[in-house]
C-alpha positions as CSV (number, residue, x, y, z in Angstrom):
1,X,-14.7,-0.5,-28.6
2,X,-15.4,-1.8,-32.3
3,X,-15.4,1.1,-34.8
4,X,-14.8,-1.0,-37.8
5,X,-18.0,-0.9,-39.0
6,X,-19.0,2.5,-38.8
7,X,-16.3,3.6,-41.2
8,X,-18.1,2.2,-44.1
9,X,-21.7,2.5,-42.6
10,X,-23.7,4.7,-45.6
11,X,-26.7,6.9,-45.2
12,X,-29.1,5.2,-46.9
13,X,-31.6,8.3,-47.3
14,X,-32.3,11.8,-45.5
15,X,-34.5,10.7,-43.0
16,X,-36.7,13.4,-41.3
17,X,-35.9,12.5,-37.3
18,X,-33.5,9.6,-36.1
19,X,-36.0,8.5,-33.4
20,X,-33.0,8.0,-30.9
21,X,-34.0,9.4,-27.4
22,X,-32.0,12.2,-25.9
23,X,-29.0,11.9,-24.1
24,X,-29.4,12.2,-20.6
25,X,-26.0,13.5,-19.6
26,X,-23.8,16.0,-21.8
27,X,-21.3,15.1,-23.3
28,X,-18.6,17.4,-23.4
29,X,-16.7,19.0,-26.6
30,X,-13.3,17.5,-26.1
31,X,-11.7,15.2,-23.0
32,X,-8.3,13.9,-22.5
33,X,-7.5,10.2,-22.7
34,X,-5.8,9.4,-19.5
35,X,-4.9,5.5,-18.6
36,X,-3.4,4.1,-15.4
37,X,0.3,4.1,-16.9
38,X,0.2,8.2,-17.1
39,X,-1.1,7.9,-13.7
40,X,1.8,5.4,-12.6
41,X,4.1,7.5,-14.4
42,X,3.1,11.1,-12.9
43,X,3.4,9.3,-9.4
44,X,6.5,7.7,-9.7
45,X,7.8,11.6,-10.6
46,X,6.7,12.6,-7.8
47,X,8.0,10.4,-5.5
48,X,11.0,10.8,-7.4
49,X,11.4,14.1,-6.8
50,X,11.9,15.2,-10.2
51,X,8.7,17.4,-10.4
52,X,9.9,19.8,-12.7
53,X,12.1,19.5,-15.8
54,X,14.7,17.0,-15.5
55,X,15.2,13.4,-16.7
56,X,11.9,12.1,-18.3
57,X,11.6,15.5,-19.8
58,X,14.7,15.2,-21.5
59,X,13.5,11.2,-22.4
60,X,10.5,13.0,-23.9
61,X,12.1,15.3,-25.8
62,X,14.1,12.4,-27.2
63,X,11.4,9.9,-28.1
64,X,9.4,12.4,-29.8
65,X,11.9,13.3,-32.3
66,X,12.5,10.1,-33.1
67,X,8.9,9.5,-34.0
68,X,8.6,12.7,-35.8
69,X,12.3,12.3,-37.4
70,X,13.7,15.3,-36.2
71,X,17.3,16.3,-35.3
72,X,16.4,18.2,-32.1
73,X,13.2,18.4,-30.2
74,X,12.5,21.3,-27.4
75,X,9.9,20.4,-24.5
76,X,8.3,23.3,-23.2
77,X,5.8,25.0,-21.4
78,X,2.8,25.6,-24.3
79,X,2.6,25.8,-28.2
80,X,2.8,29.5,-27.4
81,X,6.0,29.1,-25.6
82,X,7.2,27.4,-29.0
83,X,6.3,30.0,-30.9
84,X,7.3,32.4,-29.3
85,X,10.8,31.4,-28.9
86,X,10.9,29.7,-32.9
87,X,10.6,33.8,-33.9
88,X,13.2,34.5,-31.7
89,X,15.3,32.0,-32.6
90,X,15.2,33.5,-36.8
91,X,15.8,36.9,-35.1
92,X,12.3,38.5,-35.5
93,X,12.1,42.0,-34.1
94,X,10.7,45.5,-34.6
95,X,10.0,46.6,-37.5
96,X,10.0,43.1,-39.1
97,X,6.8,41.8,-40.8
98,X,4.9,37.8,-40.1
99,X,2.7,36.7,-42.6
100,X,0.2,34.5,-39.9
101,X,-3.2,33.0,-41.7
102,X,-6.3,34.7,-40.0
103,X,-7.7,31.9,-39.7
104,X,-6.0,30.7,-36.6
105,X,-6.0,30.8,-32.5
106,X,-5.0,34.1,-31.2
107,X,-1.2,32.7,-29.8
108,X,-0.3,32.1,-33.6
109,X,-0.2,36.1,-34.0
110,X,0.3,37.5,-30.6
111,X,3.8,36.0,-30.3
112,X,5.1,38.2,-33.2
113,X,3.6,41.0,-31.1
114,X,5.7,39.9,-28.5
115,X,8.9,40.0,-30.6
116,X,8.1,43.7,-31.6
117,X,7.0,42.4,-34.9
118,X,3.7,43.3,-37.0
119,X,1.6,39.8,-38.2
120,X,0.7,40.5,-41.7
121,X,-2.8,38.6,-42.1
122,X,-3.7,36.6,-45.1
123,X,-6.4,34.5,-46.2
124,X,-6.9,31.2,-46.5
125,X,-8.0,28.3,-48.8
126,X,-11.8,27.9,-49.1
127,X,-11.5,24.1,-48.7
128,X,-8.8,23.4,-46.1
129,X,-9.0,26.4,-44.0
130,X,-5.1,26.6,-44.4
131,X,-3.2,29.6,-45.5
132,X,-3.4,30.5,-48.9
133,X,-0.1,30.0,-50.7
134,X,-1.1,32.6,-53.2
135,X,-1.9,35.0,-50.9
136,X,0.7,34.5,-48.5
137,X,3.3,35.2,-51.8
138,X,1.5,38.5,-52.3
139,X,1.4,39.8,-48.8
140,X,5.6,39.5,-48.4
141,X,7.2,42.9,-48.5
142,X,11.4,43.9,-48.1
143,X,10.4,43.7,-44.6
144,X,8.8,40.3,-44.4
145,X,10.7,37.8,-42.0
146,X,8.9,34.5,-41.7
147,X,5.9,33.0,-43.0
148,X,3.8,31.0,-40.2
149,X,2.3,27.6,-41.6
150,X,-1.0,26.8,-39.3
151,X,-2.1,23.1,-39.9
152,X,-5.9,23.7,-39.2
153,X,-8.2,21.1,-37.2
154,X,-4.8,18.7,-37.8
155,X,-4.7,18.5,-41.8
156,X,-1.2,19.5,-42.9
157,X,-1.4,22.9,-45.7
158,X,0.2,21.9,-49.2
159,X,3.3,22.6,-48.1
160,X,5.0,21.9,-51.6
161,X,3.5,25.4,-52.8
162,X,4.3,27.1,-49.4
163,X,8.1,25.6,-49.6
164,X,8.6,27.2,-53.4
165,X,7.8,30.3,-51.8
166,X,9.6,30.5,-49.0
167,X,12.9,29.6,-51.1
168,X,12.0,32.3,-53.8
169,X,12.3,35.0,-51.4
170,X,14.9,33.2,-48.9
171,X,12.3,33.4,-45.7
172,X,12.0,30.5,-43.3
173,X,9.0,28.7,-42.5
174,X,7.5,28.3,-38.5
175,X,4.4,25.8,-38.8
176,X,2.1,26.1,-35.9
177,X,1.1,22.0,-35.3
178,X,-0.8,22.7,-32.2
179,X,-3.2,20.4,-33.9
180,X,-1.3,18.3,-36.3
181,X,0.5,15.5,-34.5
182,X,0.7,12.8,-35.7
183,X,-0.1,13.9,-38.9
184,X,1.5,13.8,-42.6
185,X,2.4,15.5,-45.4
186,X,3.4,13.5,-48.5
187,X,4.5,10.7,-46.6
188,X,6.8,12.9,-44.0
189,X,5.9,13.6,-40.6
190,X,4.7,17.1,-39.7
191,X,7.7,18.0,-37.5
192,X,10.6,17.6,-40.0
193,X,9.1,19.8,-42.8
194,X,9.5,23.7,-42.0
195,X,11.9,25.1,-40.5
196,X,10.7,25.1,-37.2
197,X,7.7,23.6,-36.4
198,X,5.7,24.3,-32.9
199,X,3.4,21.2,-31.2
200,X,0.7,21.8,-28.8
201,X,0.5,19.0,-25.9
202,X,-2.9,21.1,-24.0
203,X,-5.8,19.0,-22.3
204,X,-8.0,18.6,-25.3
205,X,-5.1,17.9,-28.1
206,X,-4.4,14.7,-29.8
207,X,-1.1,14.5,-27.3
208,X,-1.9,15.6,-23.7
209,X,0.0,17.1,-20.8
210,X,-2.6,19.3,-19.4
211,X,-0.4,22.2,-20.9
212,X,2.8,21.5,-22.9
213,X,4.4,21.6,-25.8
214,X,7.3,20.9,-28.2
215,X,9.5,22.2,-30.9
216,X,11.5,20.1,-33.8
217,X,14.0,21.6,-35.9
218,X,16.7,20.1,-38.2
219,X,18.8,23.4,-37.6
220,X,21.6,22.9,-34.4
221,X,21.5,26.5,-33.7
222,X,17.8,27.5,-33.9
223,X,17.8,24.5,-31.4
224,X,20.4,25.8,-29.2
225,X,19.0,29.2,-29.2
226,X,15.7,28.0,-28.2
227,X,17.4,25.4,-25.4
228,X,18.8,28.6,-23.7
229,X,16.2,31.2,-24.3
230,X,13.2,28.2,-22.9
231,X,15.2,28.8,-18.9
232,X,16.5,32.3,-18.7
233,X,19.2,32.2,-21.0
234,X,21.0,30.1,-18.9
235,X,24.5,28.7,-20.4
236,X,24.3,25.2,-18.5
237,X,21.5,22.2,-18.5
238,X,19.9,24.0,-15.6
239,X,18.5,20.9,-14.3
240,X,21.5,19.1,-14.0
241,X,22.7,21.4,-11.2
242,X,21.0,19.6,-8.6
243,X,22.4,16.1,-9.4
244,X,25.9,14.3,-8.8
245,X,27.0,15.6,-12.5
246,X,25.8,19.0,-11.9
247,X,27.5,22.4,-11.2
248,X,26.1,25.1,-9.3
249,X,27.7,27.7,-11.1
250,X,26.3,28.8,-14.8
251,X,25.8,32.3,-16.2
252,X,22.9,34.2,-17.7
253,X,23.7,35.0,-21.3
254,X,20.5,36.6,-22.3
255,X,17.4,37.9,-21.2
256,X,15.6,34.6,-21.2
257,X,12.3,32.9,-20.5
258,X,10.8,30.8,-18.2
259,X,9.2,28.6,-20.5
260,X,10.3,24.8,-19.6
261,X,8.2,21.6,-19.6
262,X,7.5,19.4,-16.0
263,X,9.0,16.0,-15.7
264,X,5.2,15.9,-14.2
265,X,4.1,16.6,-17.9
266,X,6.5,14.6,-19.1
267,X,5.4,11.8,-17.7
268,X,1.8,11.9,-19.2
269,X,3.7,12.9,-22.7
270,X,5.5,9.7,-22.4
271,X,2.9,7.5,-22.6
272,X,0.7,9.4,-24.8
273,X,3.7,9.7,-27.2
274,X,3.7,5.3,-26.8
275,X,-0.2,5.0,-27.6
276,X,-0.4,7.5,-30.5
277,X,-1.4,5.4,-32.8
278,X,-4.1,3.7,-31.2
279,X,-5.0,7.5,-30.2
280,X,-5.3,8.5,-34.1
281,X,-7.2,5.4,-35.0
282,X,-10.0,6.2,-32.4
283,X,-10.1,9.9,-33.8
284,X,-10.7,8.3,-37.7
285,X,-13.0,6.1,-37.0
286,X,-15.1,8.7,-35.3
287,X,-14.4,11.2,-38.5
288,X,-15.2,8.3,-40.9
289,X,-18.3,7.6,-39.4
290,X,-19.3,11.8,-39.0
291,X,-18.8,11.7,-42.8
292,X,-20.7,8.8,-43.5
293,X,-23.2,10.3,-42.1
294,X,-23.3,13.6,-43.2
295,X,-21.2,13.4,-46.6
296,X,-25.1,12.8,-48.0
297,X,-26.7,16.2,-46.6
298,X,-26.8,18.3,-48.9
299,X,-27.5,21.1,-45.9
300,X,-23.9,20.2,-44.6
301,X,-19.8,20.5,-45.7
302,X,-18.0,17.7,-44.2
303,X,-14.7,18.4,-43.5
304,X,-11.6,17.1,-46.4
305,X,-9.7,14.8,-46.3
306,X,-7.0,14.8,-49.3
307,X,-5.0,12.1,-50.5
308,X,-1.6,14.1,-49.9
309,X,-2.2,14.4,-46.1
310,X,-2.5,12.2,-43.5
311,X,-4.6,14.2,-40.9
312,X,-4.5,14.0,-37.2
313,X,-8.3,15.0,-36.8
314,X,-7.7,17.3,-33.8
315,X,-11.3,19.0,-35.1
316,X,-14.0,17.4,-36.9
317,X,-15.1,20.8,-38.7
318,X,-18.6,20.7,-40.2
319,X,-19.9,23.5,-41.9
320,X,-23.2,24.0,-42.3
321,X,-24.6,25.7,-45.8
322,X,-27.3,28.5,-44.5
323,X,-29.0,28.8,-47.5
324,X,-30.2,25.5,-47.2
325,X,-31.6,25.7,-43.5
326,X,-34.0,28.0,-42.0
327,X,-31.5,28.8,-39.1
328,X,-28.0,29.8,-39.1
329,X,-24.9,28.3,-37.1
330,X,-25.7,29.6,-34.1
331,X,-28.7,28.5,-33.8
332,X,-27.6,25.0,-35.2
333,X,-25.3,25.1,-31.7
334,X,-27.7,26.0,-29.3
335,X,-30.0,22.9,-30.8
336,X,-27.0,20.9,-30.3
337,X,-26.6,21.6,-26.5
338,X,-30.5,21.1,-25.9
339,X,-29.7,18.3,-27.5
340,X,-27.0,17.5,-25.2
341,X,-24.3,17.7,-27.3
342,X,-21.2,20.3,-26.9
343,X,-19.4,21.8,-29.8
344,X,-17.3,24.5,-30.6
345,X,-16.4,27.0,-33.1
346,X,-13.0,26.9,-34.8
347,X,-12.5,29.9,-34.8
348,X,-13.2,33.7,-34.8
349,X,-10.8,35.4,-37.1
350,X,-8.1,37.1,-35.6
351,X,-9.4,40.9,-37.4
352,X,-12.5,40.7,-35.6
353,X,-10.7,40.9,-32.4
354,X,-10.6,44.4,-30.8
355,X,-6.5,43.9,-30.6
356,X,-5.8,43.4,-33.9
357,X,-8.8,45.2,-35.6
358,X,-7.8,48.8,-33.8
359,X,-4.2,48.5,-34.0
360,X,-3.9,47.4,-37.7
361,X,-7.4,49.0,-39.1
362,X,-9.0,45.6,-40.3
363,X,-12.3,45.8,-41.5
364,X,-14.2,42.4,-41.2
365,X,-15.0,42.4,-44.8
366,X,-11.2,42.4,-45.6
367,X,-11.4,38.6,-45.2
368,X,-14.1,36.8,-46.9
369,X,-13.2,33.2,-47.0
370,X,-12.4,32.9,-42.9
371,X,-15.6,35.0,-42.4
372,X,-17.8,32.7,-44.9
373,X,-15.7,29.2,-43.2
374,X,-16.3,31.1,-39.5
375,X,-20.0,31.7,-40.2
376,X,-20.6,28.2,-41.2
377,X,-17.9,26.1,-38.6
378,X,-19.2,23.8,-36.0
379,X,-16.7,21.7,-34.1
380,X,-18.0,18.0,-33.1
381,X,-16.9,16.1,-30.8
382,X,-14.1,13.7,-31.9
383,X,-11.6,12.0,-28.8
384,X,-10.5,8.6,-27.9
385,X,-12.8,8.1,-25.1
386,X,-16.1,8.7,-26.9
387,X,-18.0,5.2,-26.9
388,X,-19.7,4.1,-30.4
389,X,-23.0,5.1,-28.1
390,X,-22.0,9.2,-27.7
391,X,-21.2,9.2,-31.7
392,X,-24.1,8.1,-32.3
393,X,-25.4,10.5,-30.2
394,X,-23.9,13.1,-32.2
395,X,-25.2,11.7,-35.3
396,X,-28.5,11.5,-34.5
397,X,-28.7,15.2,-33.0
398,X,-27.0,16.5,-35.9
399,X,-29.2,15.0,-38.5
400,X,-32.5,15.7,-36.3
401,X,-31.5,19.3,-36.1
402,X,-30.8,19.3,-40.4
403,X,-34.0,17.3,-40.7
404,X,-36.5,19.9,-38.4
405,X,-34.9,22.7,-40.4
406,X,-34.3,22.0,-43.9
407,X,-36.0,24.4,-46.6
């Protein structure tokens, strides 16, 4: 597929329809990119016998933080899994408070519920979607015990700002990356940043799995902590026992988890992990040509892209401006799919939610930057296996949908 061009392709004018005919099949929101070798791979563990963690997993975990240029890396189950176990690593329990960006999936919070700990919701930038380093400084209290980082649509949060703070008041940092590798920040690779940071590896992320994820920290004990707590707090490399090495005897040292990654898993991660950057280019050339499109409609917010970062472009995140169009975002998506076209919406903020609403007495007004970004999001398509044909599909349905409703 050649993409060169459409990076620097320029819309001319605002033309009032594109003229391309529909699509006859949809195309979905988001689809993995699987090649033979994850194929060859998954089989070959299989036949191996290794179906659940074992070798490759441990191969994963040590090729990945290599390329992210961390000291330890943890394969497991989910992001969530990650999470989870990064609060209980620092030691997060009741009565402690989270500061977690509303603007976020609903795992980022409900892990600190899991620890017995209250998320303290914040704000975020109007621009970026990130957490609001400002905001995030005035929501710590004496009983604040981590501030949670999430790296929306795969563009790394000014961590410089978020850093200062976090040393001024002595708290450690957990970045949720479920969208954010391989991205950077400043030149460093999101993984070696934080204090712990928390990868996603699920079917529609820039590094598939099917479900999976990892987590990188420079600290030996947060790693060890995690090791043992990830496979019931067992006190030996569980799956060791079965091999000529191995021991059957190991004890339980905590009440731990069942939260390990698949050599099955693995195996896909493996060779994602190998193509990455052929994976990322495919995902900019896709955003570069979205923008070129759009950046001219006045109608429509094309998502940033700042110098600092280097984003990953999990989400292409176009915000529509309703006071320019005579319908509103929903109706924008429901064009879309008659159009043939899937999207998403990234995302509902966590104090609309009858969880967190009711148990912490949010009012959705409390807010207003995620509701004004959450009114406005649409989430195109953007994955390696979209040919130059579906984005212009896109294109054209977007701009024939701004055209017929412009005021």
């Amino acid at each position: 597929m050649d993409t060169r061009d459409h990076a620097a392709t320029a819309t001319a004018s605002l033309p009032e329809t594109t003229g391309r005919p529909r699509r006859e099949a949809f195309l979905p929101f988001a689809l993995p990119h699987i090649t033979q070798a994850e194929i060859d791979e998954v089989v070959d563990s299989m036949r191996s016998g290794w179906i659940t963690g074992g070798p490759k997993t441990k191969r994963f975990e040590r090729e990945f933080a290599d390329v992210v240029g961390a000291p330890h890396a943890i394969a497991l189950s989910s992001a969530t899994a990650a999470l989870h176990l990064a609060l209980v690593a620092l030691g997060v329990g009741p009565g402690d408070e989270v500061i977690v960006p509303v603007y976020t999936f609903s795992a980022t919070a409900s892990v600190v519920i899991h620890c017995g700990a209250r998320p303290v919701f914040v704000d975020v930038d109007p621009v970026t979607n990130n957490i609001d380093p400002a905001r995030a400084e005035a929501a710590i209290t004496p009983r604040t015990k981590v501030i949670m980082v999430v790296h929306f649509a795969g563009l790394p949060a000014d961590m410089d700002p978020i850093l200062a703070i976090a040393r001024r008041h002595h708290l450690p940092i957990v970045e949720d990356a479920a969208h954010a590798f391989p991205a950077r920040y400043d030149g460093r690779m999101v993984g070696n940043i934080g204090d712990i940071t928390c990868f996603s590896f699920y079917a529609t992320k820039t590094l598939a799995t099917g479900d999976g994820g990892m987590l990188t920290t420079a600290n030996a004990e947060y790693a060890q902590r995690v090791a043992l707590m990830a496979l019931h707090g067992m006190n030996r490399d569980a799956w060791k026992r079965y091999t000529a090495e191995g021991s059957w005897y190991y004890e339980i040292l905590d009440a731990g988890f069942k939260y390990n990654m698949t050599d099955v898993a693995a195996s896909m991660g493996l060779h994602q992990l190998a193509r990455r950057e052929w994976l990322l280019g495919r995902r900019r050339a896709i955003a570069a040509r979205y923008t070129s499109a759009f950046a001219g409609m006045p109608e429509l917010e094309t998502p940033p892209d700042p110098k600092y970062a280097d984003h990953a472009w999990h989400l292409y995140a176009l915000r529509i401006r309703p006071e320019r169009l005579t319908i509103g975002r929903d109706e924008c998506i429901k064009r879309l799919s008659e159009a043939r076209i899937g999207t998403s919406v990234h995302f509902i903020p966590l104090h609309l939610f009858p969880l967190y609403r009711d148990r912490y007495e949010l009012k959705a007004d409390d807010f207003p930057v995620a509701m004004g970004s959450y009114a406005r999001e649409i989430s195109l398509p953007i994955y390696p296996g979209m040919s130059d044909d579906d984005v212009e599909d896109v294109v054209a349905a977007v701009t024939d949908v701004v055209a017929a409703h412009r005021r």
